[in-house]
Each structure stands twice: as C-alpha cells, then as structure tokens.
N, C-alpha and C positions, 0 to 999 in steps of 0.2 A: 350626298352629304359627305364632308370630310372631316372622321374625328382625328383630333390632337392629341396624341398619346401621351403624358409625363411617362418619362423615363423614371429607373430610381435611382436614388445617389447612389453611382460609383463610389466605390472606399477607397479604390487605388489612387495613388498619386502617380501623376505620368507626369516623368520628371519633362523642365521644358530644355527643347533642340535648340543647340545652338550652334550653327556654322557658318562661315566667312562667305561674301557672297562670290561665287560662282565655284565652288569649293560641290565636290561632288559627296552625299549621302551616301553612306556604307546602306544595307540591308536594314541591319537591325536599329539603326537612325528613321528609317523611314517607317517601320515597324512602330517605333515607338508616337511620329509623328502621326498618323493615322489612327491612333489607338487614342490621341491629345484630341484629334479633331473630331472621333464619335464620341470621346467622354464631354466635352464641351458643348456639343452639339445637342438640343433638344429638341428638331426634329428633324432624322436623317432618312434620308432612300437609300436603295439600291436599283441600280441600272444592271440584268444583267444579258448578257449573251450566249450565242452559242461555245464559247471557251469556256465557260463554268461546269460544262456538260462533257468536255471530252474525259475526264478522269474520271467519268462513268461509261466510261464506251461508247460514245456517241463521236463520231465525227462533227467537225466545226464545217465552215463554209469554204474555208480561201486559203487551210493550210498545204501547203504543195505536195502535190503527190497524194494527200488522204481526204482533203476537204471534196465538199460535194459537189462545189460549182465549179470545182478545177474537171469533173466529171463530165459533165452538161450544162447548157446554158437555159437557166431559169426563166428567165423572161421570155424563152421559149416553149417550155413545156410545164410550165406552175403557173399558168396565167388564167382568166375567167373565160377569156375566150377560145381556149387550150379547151377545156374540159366543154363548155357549150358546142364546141366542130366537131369533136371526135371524143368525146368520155371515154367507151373505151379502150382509146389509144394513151387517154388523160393517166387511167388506173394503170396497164400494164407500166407506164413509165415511172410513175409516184407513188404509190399504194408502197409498194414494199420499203422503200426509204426512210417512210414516215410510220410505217408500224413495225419496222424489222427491229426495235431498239426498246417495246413497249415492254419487257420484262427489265429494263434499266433499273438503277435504285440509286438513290443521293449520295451524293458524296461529302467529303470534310466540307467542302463549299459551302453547298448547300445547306447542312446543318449545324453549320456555323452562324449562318445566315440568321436561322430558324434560331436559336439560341441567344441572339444579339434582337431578336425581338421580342421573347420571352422577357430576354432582363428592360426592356424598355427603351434599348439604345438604338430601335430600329422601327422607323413608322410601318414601313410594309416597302413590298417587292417589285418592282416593275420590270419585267421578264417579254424579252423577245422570244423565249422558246417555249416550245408546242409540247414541249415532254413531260409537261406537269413535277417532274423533281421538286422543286420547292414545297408541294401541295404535301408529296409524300413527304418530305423530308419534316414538317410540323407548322412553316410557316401560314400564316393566318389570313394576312393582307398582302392579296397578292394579284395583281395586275395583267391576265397575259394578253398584249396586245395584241399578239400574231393567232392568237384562240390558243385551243388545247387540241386533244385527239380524245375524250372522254366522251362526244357524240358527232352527230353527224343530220343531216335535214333534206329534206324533199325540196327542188329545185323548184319545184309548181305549187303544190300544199302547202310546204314549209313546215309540215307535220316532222316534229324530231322523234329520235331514234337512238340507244347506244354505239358507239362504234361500232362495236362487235355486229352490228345487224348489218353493217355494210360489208365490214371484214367476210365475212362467213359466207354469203352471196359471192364474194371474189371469189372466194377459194373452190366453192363447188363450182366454179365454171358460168356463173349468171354476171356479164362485165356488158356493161354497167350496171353497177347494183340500183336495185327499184323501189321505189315505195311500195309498203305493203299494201298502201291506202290507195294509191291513185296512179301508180305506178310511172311517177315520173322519176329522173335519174337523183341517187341522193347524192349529198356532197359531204365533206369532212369541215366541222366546224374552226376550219384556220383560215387565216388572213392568204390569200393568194395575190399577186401581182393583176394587178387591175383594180383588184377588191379595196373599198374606203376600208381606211382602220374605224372597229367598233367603240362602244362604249365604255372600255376598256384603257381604249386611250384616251378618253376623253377625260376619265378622271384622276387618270394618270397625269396628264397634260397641266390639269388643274395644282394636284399635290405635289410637283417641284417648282412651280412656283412659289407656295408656301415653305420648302424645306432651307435648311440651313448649310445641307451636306449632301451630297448624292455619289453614292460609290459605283462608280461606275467598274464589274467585274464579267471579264470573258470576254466584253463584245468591243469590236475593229470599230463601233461609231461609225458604220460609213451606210449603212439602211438607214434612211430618210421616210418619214420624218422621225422617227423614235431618237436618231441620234443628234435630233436639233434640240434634245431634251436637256443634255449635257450645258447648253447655251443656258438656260433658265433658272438654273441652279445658284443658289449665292457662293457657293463650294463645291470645288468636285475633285474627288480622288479619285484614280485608276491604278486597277490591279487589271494588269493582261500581260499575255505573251509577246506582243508583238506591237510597234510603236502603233497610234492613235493620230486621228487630224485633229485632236482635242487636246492632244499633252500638253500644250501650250498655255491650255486654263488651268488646269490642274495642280494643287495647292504640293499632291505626293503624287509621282508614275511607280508603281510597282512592276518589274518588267519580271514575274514569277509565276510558278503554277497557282491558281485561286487557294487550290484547297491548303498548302501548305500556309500562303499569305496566310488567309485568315484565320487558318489555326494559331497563328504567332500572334496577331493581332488578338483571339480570347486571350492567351495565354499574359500576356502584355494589360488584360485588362482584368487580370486574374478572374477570370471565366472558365479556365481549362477545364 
C-alpha cells in the first residue's frame, strides 16, 4: 500500500525565476528553482546513488581513478553465478568492499534528505545504495532497491542471519561462510547481477508513478532498470557531479556536490 503524505504549508515565498530562453542559470537561480519545485510539489521522491555517499567516504562506481568498477569488472565477479562456482573466490573478492565502509555516517545529503521529510516536503527515498545512510540519517520511507548489508541468508534454508554472523565466519578463516542450521553457503542480502530486483522495487516502481517531482541525487542513471525510473516521473530534478542520459528531462541539472546543493535548497526554504 502507498500512503499520500500532505506536506505542511511552506511559509516562505520562493520568488518566481525568470530568464530568457537559452540564457544559462547562475547557481543560486537554480537553487532557488528547485526549492519553487518541492515547495509546489505535494508529492515529491528522491532518486538517489552512489554520489550521495562519497562525502561520507564511500567511493562511487565510474569516478576515474577512485571509483570501483574503474577497479574490476562487476559483471564478472558480483554476479549469482560468481558466488554459486566459487563462493569462496566470490567473498575473498567482495566481502571487504561492501563492509570495509560499515562504520560510514550521513552526511549534509543525506540529513537534508531526512529533514525535507520530516517537514512533509518529501514522500520517502528510493535509494540504489546498500549502505543504509538514509536509515541512519532519520529518514522513514525508504526504498533500497539494491537491498542493504543489515543481514544476510542461507542459500538452501533461506534461514536469515545478521550480517555480522557472515562477517565474523570470514574473518576467522571459515570462507565460505555457512549456515548454522544446515550448513549451506550464506549470502549478503543485496541485489547482485543476475539477481531480479526485490519487492522494494516493486513499490518503488509503483510511487513515481504517482509523484509529481523526483529528485534524482548522486546517481549517473545508467543501472537499468532503476534509472528507467527518471522516465516515469511527471518532474525530475538532478543534482550530480557529473552530466546524466536524463538531463535532458530534467526541469533543473544541478552539476554540485549533494551535500552542499541541498543544504542551500533548506536554507532557500528557510529549513536551515
């Protein structure tokens, strides 16, 4: 089921933008334009990626030189049938990538994010990344398509487990880690390559249909299907680093880091 959030009335007045057409937006133009489209909007998403997450220390995917898959190629060694050949060849390669970051903590983004739903100006979150930030960060309604890293499940049984019961089996030297019940190999509950997306995207899929704004922040839109999601949206703003195969929908392109964007966007919506 999808509830319908009312927002509350904004007090501020967001004066309205006004420029000539092909006349290029300074920053704080489009600050203010963004800030007209969620105060107008009553019921807004966010889209977001792994860009939301580097100003917490996480590496993104495709930035050169730091990202992960400039590293190794994914569709080779993150896949289902990766981990069913060889598990563990699966762990020694993955395992530490995906928990080396788990003491992370949110950033202005994120509890930006988390604050802009509070006041009502945000239905909830639909999130590509596995690192659970938004969850810390206060947000409510939140979507993660790609799963989380909070557990993990038995390949055969399907009996779940906390992370930490797989973590801790790696570390003492038992790879691949085993159920305690029946001792088939466990897995980490994220979406891998092969893997259908869960029920997660399902209702996600559902509520941008329904929305009237979808902010699309941090993520390149180019993982399919989540970034056919941008297509669905009656509005879509972007805030990323780095140009998108979406700008072209898009009502504002914010080309900034998330966290400072959306600090100026509360600040704009006198939130600060």
């Amino acid at each position: 089921m999808i509830v319908l959030k009312c927002r509350k009335k904004c007090q501020v007045r967001i004066g309205i933008i006004k420029w000539k057409q092909g006349e290029k937006m300074n920053y704080d133009q489009k600050i203010q334009l963004l800030a007209g489209l969620i105060e107008k909007s009553t019921y807004t998403l966010a889209l977001t990626g792994a860009g939301i997450s580097t100003e917490s220390g996480i590496p993104d995917f495709r930035s050169p030189g730091t990202g992960l898959w400039t590293k190794f190629d994914p569709v080779k060694v993150a896949t289902v049938s990766a981990l069913r050949r060889d598990p563990a060849t699966f762990y020694a390669i993955n395992l530490d990538r995906w928990t080396r970051y788990a003491g992370a903590q949110p950033n202005a983004a994120h509890h930006a994010l988390a604050r802009l739903e509070r006041e009502r100006l945000l239905t909830g979150v639909i999130t590509q990344n596995i690192d659970g930030l938004h969850l810390k960060a206060g947000s409510k309604t939140v979507w993660e398509v790609h799963g989380h890293l909070r557990t993990c499940h038995c390949m055969d049984c399907e009996k779940s487990y906390p992370l930490d019961v797989l973590v801790n089996q790696f570390n003492s030297g038992i790879n691949p880690p085993r159920c305690q019940k029946c001792q088939g190999v466990l897995r980490l509950d994220v979406v891998l390559f092969e893997d259908p997306l869960g029920e997660d995207f399902y209702w996600a899929s559902r509520a941008v249909r329904l929305c009237q704004l979808l902010i699309v922040v941090g993520s390149s839109l180019q993982v399919y299907p989540v970034a056919g999601l941008a297509e669905e949206a009656l509005q879509v703003a972007i805030i990323n680093k780095e140009p998108t195969p979406f700008d072209y929908l898009a009502k504002v392109v914010i080309n900034e880091k998330a966290g400072q964007v959306l600090t100026d966007v509360l600040a704009a919506l006198d939130l600060q």
